[in-house]
N, C-alpha and C positions, 0 to 999 in steps of 0.2 A: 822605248823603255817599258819592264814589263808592271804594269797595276800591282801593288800589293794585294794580295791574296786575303780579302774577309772574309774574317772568325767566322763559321755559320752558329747562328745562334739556335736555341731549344728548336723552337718552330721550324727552323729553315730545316731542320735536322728531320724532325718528324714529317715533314714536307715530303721532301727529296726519297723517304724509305717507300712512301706509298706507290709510284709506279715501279718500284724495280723488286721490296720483297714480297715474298708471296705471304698471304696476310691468314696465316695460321695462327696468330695469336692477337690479342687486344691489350696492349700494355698500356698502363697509367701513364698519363702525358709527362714526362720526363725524361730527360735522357743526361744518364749518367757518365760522368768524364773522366771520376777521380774516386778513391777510396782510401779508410784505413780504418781499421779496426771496425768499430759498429757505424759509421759515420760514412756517407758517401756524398758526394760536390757534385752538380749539374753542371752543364758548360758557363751558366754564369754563376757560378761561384756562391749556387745559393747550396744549402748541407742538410742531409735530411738522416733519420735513424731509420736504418736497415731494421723493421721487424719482419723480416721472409725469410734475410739470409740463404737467398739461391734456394730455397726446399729446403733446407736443411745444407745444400752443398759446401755453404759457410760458417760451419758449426764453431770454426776456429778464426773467423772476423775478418774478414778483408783483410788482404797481405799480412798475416800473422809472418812474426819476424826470425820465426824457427822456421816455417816452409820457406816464405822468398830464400831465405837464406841455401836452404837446399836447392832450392829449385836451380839457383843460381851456382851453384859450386857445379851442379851435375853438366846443367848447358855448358858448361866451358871444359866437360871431358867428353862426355856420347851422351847422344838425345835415343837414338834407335837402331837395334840392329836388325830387326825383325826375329822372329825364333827360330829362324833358320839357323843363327849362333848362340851363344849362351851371350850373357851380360853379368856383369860383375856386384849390378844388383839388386837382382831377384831372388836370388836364394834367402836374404838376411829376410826381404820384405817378406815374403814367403813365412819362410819362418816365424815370425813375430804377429803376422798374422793368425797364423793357424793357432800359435800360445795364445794367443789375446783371446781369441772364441773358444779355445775348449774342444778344437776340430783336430783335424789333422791334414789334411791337401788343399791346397790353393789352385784354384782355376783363375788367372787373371785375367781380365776384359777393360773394355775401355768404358761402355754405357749402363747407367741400370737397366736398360730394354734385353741390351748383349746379354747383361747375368742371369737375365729371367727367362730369354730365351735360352742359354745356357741349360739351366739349371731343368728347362723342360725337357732336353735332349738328353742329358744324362739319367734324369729320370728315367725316361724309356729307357734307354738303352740298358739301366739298371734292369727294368722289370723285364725286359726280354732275356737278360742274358742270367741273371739271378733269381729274381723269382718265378720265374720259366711263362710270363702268361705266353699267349700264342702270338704271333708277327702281326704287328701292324691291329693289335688289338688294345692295348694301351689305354688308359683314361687316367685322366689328371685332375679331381675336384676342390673346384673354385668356391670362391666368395661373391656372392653380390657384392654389387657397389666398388668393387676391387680399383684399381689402380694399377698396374702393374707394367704400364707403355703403352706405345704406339705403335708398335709393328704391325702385321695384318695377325700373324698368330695370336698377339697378347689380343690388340681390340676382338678377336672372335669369340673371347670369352669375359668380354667386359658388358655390362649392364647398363652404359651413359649412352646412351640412343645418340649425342653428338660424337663420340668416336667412332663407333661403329657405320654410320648412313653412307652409305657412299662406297663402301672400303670391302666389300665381299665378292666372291664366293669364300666362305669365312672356313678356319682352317677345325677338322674335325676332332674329338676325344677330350672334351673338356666335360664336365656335367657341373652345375652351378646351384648352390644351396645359398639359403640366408645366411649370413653371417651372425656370431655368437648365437649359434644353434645347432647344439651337438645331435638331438635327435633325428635331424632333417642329414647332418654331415656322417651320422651312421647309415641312414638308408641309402644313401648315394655311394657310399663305398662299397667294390667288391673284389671278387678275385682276379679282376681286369685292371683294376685301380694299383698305378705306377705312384702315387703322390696328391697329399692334399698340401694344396700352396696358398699361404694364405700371409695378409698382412698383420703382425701384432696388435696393430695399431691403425686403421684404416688413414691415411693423411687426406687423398685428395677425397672421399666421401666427406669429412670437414671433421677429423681429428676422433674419429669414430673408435670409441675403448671398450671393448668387450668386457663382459663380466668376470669377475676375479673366478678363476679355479675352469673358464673355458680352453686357455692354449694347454691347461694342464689335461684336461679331459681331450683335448686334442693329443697331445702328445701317447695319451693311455692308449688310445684309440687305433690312432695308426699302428702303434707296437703289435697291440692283439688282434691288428686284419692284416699286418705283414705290409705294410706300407709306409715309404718315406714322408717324412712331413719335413717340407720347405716353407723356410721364414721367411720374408721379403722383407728385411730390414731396412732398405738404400733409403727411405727417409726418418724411420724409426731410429737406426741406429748408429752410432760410434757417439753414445753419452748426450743425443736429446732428451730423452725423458729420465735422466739422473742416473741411467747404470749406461755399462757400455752396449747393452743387447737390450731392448725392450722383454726379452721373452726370459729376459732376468728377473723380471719384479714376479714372477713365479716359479722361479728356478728350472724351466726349461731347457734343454739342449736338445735342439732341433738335428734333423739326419743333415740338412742341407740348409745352408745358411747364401743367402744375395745382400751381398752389399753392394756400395756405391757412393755419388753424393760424396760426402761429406772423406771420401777414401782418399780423395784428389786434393784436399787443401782448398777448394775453388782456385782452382793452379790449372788444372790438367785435370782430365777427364780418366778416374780411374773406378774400377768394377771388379767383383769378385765373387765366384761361387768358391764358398768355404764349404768343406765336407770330410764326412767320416771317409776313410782310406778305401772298403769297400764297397763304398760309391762311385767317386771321382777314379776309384781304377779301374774301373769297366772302359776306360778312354784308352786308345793305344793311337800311336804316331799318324796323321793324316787325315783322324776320323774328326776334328775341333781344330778351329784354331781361329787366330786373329794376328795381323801383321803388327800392328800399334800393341797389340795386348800382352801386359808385361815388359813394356820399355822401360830402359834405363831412366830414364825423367821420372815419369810415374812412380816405376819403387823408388826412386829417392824421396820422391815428395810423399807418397806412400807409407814409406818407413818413418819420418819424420810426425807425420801423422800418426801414427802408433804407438810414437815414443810420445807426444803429447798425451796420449789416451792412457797411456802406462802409467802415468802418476798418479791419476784419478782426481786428480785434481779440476777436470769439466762435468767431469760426473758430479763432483760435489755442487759445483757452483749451477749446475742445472737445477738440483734436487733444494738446495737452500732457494735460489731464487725463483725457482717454481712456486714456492708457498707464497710467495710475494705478487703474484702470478695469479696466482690461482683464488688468494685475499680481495686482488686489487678486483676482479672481474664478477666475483661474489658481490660488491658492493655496487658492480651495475647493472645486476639483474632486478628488473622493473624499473630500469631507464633507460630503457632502450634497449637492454641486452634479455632478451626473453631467457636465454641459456647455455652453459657451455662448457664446455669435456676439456678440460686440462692433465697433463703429465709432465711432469720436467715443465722446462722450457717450451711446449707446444700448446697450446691452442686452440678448438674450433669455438668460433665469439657465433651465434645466431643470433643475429638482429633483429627486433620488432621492424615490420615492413611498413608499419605506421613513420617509422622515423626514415624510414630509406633500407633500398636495396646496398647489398653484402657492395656492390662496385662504387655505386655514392658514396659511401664509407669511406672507400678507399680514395676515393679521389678531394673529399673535405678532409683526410688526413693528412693527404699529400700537402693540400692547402697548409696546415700544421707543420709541416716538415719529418713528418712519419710518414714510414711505408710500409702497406700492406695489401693483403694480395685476398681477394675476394672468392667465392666457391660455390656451389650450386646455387643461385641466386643471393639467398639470403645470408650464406654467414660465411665469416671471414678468418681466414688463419695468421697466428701470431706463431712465428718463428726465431726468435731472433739470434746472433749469434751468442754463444755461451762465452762469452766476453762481456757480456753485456753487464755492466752496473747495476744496482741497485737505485742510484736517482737517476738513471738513463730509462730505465724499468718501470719505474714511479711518473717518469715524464710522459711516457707512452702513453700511462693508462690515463692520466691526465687528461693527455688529447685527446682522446678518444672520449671518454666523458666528456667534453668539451661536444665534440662534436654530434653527439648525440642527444646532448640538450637541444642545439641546432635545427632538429626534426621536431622537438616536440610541439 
């Protein structure tokens, strides 16, 4: 007769991951079983509030009941045909896409890493074939502190010394200025330069928001040296920080837009370079592609996400409870919170190191039954889904005061 099978509990769990995953990350001791909305259940049935929200990937809260819903109607017609055929619904996602930003072509992918490498190969391929530079001459200027993946191309032009060590001969044509600093981003551009790619909104530097009137002196910039300007929106945007685009709160429309994250529902891994028409059509049959990229799954959960974004109704509730947000974090600086950049719904908390590092934080919150997700040492980011309540909101910031009494 065969034994009943026992439940592994948290620890056996976290046990059992150490010899077989490869230990590329350090996640907070919990492990998660169950979700729904802002709220997620550990294998023992203990319930904590989501303030990460996946990066941003859960903008619309654990199984929102408009995605499962799609995601579920589409599984039970076609999940994938690859592009080798068409699919019955790409075109609308497409579409509703391209209306929502302001663009006009849709490149569909499956990762943020996919769109940003994407989006650096069309660049090229833009400046070689339209602005005539000469072959294999190309440059693309970056931002410090950037974020932008993990691939070997992205880390060769990132600045976090733990991406980079290890991971070279590092891939060439990048050049790297400070961030919100147009003086330094004009000397770096030339007649070589295919694209300045940069984030609105830096996330993983710790919520890093440039000064008001820089994407717009960016956007000036590029126009009058003949150069695309690429937004890396996949954690900034689909209505974190109160618009649908970060590089709305100054009325920008970028040549080349990366999404991600939050594209997918936290369903499905969905990505996209959005762009003007004589951009994205420098691409002809054979020269891009991805076999998952643009599956039926995806644009339905895709499209379903768009039609939530279409009411404006996350935008709002970002931008109202942002202020609550942004109130509640003001009243704990010089208690432990030295300082902190807020937008919408987003976040970077810097902690006095008198009270504890950005990861203690996280793990005396955890103690609370909040989660949060820690970043260059000291300070930690609040994400949560735009679902989130107002005394869900209020509870957070609670704990967190709470726990930073704790250190003092």
């Amino acid at each position: 007769m065969t034994a009943p099978v026992r439940t592994r509990t948290s620890a056996d769990l976290i046990k059992a991951e150490e010899p077989v995953l490869a230990h590329n990350y350090h996640p907070l001791p919990v492990v998660v079983a169950r979700a729904e909305g802002t709220w997620v259940e550990d294998v023992e049935g203990r319930r904590y509030l989501d303030m990460l929200a996946g990066y941003s990937a859960l903008n619309f809260g654990h199984r929102h009941p408009a995605l499962i819903e799609a995601a579920h109607r589409q599984l039970d017609l076609l999940t994938l045909t690859s592009r080798a055929f068409h699919n019955d619904k790409l075109a609308e996602f497409a579409e509703r896409l391209a209306e929502l930003t302001g663009l006009d072509m849709v490149l569909p992918m499956n990762t943020g890493a996919e769109a940003v490498e994407s989006g650096i190969k069309v660049a090229r391929k833009w400046a070689y074939e339209v602005k005539g530079v000469p072959a294999d001459r190309a440059t693309i200027v970056v931002a410090a502190e950037n974020f932008h993946g993990r691939t070997t191309t992205i880390v060769s032009f990132s600045t976090d010394e733990t991406a980079r060590k290890g991971f070279g001969p590092f891939t060439p044509g990048f050049r790297i200025v400070p961030y919100n600093d147009l003086v330094a981003l004009e000397a770096a551009v030339d007649e070589t330069t295919a694209a300045v790619l940069l984030e609105p909104i830096q996330g993983e530097a710790g919520v890093v928001i440039p000064d008001q009137g820089y994407l717009t002196g960016v956007r000036e910039l590029t126009r009058r040296k003949g150069c695309l300007f690429i937004a890396d929106e996949i954690q900034s945007g689909l209505g974190r920080t109160g618009r649908t685009l970060a590089v709305e709160h100054e009325g920008v429309v970028p040549d080349v837009l990366l999404l991600g994250k939050a594209l997918g529902g936290g369903i499905v891994p969905v990505s996209a370079v959005v762009a003007r028409r004589d951009v994205l059509g420098v691409l002809r049959p054979g020269e891009h592609g991805s076999t998952f990229g643009g599956n039926p799954l995806a644009a339905a959960v895709g499209t379903a996400v768009l039609e939530l974004l279409e009411t404006g109704e996350f935008q709002r509730r970002a931008t109202e409870l942002g202020v609550v947000l942004r109130d509640g974090l003001a009243d704990l600086v010089g208690k432990g919170v030295l300082g902190f950049r807020s937008r919408g719904l987003w976040a970077g908390v810097d902690i006095d190191p008198a009270v504890g590092t950005g990861r203690e934080i996280g793990e005396r919150l955890l103690r609370e039954g909040v989660l949060v997700k820690d970043t260059h040492g000291s300070t930690i980011r609040l994400a949560p889904p735009l679902t989130i309540t107002g005394e869900e909101l209020t509870g957070a910031l609670g704990a967190l005061e709470k726990v930073l009494m704790q250190g003092v």
